[in-house]
N, C-alpha and C positions, 0 to 999 in steps of 0.2 A: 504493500500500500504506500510505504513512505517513498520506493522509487519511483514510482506512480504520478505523486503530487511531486515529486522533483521533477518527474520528464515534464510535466505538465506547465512547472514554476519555472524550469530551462525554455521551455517553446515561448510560451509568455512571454517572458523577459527577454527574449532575441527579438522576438516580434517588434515587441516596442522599443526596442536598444534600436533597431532598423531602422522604422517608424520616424522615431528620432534623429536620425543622424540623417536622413533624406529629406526633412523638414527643414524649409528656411527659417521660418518667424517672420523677422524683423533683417536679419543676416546670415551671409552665407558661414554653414559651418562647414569646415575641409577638413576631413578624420582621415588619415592614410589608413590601408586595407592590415598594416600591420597593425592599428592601435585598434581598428574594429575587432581584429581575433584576439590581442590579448584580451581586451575587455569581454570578448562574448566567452573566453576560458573564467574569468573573473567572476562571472555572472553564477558560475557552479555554484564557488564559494556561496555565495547569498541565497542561492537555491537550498543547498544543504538545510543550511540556517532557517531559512523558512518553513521547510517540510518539517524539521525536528520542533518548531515551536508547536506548528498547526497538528500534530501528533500525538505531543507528549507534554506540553503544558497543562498546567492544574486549572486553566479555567479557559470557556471558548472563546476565540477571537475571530473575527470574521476577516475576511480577504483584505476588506479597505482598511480597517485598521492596522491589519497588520502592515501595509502597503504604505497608509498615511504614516504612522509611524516610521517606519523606516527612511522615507521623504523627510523627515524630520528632522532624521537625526544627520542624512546625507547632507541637508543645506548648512545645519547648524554647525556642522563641522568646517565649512570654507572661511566663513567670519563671521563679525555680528551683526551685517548689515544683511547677507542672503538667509533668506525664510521660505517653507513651503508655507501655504495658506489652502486651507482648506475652503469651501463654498462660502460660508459664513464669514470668514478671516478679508477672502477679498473681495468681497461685496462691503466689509468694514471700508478695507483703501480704498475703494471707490469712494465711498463717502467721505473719505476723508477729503481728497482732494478738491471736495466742491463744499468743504468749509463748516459742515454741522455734525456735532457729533455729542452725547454724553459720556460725560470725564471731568476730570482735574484740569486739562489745560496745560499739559508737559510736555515736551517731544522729549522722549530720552534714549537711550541705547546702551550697549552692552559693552563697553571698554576695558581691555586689562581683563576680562571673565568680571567686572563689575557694573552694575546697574546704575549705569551713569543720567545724571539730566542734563540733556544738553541745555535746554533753558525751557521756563515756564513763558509760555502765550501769556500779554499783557491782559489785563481786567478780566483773569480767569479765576476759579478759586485757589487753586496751587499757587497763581501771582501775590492774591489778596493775603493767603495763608504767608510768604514768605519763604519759599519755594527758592534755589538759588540755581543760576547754571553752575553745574560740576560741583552739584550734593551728589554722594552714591548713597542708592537710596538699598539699607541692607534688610529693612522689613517690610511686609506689606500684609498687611491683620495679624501681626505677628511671625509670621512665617518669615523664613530665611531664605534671601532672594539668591544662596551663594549655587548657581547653575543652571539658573535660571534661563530661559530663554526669552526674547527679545517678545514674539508672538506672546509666549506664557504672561510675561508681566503685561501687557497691553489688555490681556483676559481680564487680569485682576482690580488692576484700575480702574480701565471701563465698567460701568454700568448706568442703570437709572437714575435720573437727576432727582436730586431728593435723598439718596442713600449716603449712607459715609463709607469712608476707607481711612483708615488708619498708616500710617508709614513711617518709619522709623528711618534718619540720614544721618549719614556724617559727612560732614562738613569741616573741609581744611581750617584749623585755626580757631574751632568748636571746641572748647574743654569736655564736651562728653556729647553723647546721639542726642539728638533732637525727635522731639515726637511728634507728628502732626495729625489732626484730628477731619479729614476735609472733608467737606459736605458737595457731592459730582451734582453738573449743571451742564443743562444741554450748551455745548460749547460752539457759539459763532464766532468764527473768525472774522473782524474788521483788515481786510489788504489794506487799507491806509487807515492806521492806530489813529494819527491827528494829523494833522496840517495849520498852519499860522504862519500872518506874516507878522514876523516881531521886532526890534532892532533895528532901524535903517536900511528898511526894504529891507535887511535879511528873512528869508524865508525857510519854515522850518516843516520837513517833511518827515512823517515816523512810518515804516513798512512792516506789519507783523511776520508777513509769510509771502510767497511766491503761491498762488495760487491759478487757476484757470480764468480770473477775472481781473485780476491787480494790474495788469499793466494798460488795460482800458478803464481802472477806477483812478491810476496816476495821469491816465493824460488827461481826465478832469480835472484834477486835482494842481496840474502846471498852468494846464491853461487858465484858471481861476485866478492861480498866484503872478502867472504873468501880467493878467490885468492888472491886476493891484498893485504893478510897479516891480515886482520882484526883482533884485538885483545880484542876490548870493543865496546858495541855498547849501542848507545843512541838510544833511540826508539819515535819514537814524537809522541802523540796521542792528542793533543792540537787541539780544534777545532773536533773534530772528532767527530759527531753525533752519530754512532755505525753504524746501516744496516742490514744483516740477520744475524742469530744466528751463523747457522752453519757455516756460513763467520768465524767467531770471533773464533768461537772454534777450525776450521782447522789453523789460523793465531798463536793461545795461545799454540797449541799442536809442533810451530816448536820448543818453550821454555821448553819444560816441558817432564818428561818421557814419553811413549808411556805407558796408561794404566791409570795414574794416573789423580783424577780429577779435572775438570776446573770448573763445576759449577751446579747447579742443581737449579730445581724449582720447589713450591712448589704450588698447586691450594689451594683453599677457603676447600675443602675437606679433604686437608691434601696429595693427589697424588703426590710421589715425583718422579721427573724424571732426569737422571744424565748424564750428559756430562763428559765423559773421552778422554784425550789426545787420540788423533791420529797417528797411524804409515804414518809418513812421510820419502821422503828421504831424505830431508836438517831439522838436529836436529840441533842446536845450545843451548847446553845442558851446558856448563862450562865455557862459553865469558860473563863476567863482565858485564853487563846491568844497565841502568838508562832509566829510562818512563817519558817519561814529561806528565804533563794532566793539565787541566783546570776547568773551568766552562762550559768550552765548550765541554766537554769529557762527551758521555754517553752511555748509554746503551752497548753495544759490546767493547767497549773502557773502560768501566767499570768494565765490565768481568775479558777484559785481564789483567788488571791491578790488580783488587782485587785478581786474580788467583797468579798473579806473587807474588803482595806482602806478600799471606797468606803463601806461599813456601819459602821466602824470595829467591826467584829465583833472585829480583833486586831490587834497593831502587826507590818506588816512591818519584815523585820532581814534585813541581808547586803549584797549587790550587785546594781545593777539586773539586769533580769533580759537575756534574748536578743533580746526582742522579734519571735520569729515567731508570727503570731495569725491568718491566713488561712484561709478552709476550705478544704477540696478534696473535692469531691464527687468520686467514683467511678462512672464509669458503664459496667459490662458493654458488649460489643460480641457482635455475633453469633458470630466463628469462637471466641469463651474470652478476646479481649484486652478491654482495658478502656482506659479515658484518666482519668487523674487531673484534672480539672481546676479551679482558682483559682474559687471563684464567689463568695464576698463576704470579710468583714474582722469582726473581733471586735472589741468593744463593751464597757467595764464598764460597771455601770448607771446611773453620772452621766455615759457617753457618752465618754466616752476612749478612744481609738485605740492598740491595743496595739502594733499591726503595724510594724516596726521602730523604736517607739518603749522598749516594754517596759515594766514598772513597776519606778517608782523608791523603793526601800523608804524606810520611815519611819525607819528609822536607819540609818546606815551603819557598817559593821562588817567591817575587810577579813579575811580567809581567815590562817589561820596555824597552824599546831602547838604547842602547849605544849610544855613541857619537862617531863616529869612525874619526878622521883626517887624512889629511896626515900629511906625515913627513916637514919639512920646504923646505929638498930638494926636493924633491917631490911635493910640491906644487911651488916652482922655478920654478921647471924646466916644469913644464907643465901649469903653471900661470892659479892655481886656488886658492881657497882660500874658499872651502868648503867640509865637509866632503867626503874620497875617498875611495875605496874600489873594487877590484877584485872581479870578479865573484865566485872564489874560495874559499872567503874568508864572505862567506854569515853569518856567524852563530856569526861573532864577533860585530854583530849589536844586537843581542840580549842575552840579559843577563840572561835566563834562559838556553839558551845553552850552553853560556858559564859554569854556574857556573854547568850543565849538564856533559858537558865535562870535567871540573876539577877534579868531581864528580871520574867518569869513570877511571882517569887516576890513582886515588887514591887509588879504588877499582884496579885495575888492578897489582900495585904495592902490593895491601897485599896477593893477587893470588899467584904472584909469591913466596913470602916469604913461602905460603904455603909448 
């Protein structure tokens, strides 16, 4: 019987090893006839394996699970960014990509085998709660996240808005874990967090995410600030997780000439593939620019940045950034599942490896609060006696904008001299 279900689990498995390698996707795959025989010899090995689980295990398992499972453990083994996803899992990424979801408001990932946050989505409850990029987050309702798989913790997270989840971080520079208590909320992403113009004509623009709509809600968002006189713009990409590609490069292309490029990548083979500026019809091609970025800036945030700064199109300011720059192509499966999977590395366009290197901004400028007061009359006359501040007047509480802004006003000034 068990050689049976081997002959059966070897036919199978050639079938779709065939299936597979004669399938394009997206790109041509080239397997030499020697690497299809060792792997169709290789395929025993997993056959074996198979047959002895579905025989002689202490409890039933069915075909798919046994199968999903093992998809499983094959992608989780390349890195932490390739994932199988079952029906359910990428019917999730679909949704994510179009911006609504219940959760906390985190993008995070699996660095080092630990459960890294790249950064908390602004005005989410993770944000509200106090959430930092690059907490490892080591609990999640207690449970120990130590092996966690990328897909596994996005399970535990997620849920219905109205529930809690508990998490336990450490945090560099923490005397001991931190506990948090969060209450999940259907999570809409805003593509432009704010927008204002503040400071002499400077204009101040905040991007949360690279999504399927952002770079048609920023050419509102210019062309608005144009009328208004706009002269320099600070651009915020702090926090900023990245999102789709081609988000990022429609967004990089409102800065940069039409033609010239933004970024390219490179597979294990050496296949290079290049993204060139885009003909848009709000350029903002000669307004004075300042980027803020983080630790929380990655992937598509990474792009634009590295793109701006190799052109010296604007001076980066902040802290380096996360350094994840990898693709992951997606590639549908017949029953609804799909596989995420690693297929090259981003490129800025003098050839710099973003991929856990990251970019290192042109100035450094660590993270902090201001202390804003009122004036004495002003607290008089309105009898208070604690930090005050206009709605208008958002950016003078923190000191990377400001010194952002000064930045801008400076560069603005030697424009003119020009």
């Amino acid at each position: 019987m068990k050689r049976a279900i081997k002959a059966k689990v070897i036919l199978a498995m050639g079938l779709c090893f065939f299936l597979f390698i004669g399938s394009s996707f997206s790109q041509d795959l080239k397997i030499s006839a020697s690497e299809r025989e060792k792997t169709y010899r290789e395929l025993e090995l997993f056959a074996d394996a198979l047959a002895i689980v579905q025989t002689q295990y202490v409890e039933h398992k069915s075909p798919q699970e046994l199968i999903y499972g093992a998809l499983r453990g094959l992608l989780a083994s390349l890195d932490p960014y390739s994932q199988f996803m079952d029906p359910d899992e990428y019917k999730e990424l679909i949704i994510d990509t179009r911006g609504k979801f219940g959760g906390l408001g985190i993008e995070i990932s699996v660095r080092d085998g630990l459960l890294t946050v790249i950064s908390p989505l602004a005005d989410t409850p993770a944000w509200r709660a106090g959430i930092k990029a690059g907490d490892i987050i080591v609990k999640i309702n207690g449970e120990i996240t130590k092996g966690i798989t990328l897909t596994e913790a996005v399970k535990k997270l997620r849920g219905k808005p109205g529930t809690q989840v508990n998490i336990t971080v450490l945090r560099e520079g923490a005397p001991k874990m931190l506990n948090f208590n969060i209450t999940r909320e259907m999570i809409k992403v805003k593509d432009i967090k704010k927008s204002a113009l503040i400071e002499g004509k400077i204009s101040y623009v905040s991007i949360s995410e690279f999504r399927e709509n952002t770079a048609s809600e920023l050419d509102k968002t210019l062309a608005d600030l144009t009328k208004k006189g706009m002269q320099a713009l600070v651009l915020d990409l702090r926090n900023n997780p990245g999102g789709l590609l081609m988000s990022a490069v429609k967004v990089t292309s409102r800065f940069i000439p039409t033609g010239e490029l933004i970024v390219y990548t490179k597979s294990a083979e050496g296949k290079i593939v290049k993204y060139n500026s885009l003909n848009s019809k709000v350029k903002i091609i000669n307004v004075p620019m300042v980027v803020l970025v983080n630790n929380g800036s990655a992937s598509g945030s990474e792009i634009l940045a590295g793109c701006l700064q190799d052109y010296k199109r604007a001076v980066i300011m902040g802290i380096k950034t996360f350094g994840k720059a990898s693709v992951q192509s997606v590639v549908p499966l017949s029953d609804g599942s799909a596989l995420r999977v690693t297929t090259a590395k981003y490129y800025t366009p003098q050839g710099r490896l973003i991929h856990q290197k990251g970019i290192q901004p042109d100035i450094s400028v660590e993270e902090r609060t201001m202390e804003v007061k009122a004036s004495r009359q002003e607290a008089i006359f309105n009898k208070i006696e604690k930090p005050h501040l206009r709605a208008d007047d958002f950016y003078k509480k923190d000191y990377q904008i400001l010194r952002a802004v000064d930045l801008a006003k400076g560069l603005l000034i030697v424009s003119h001299r020009r």
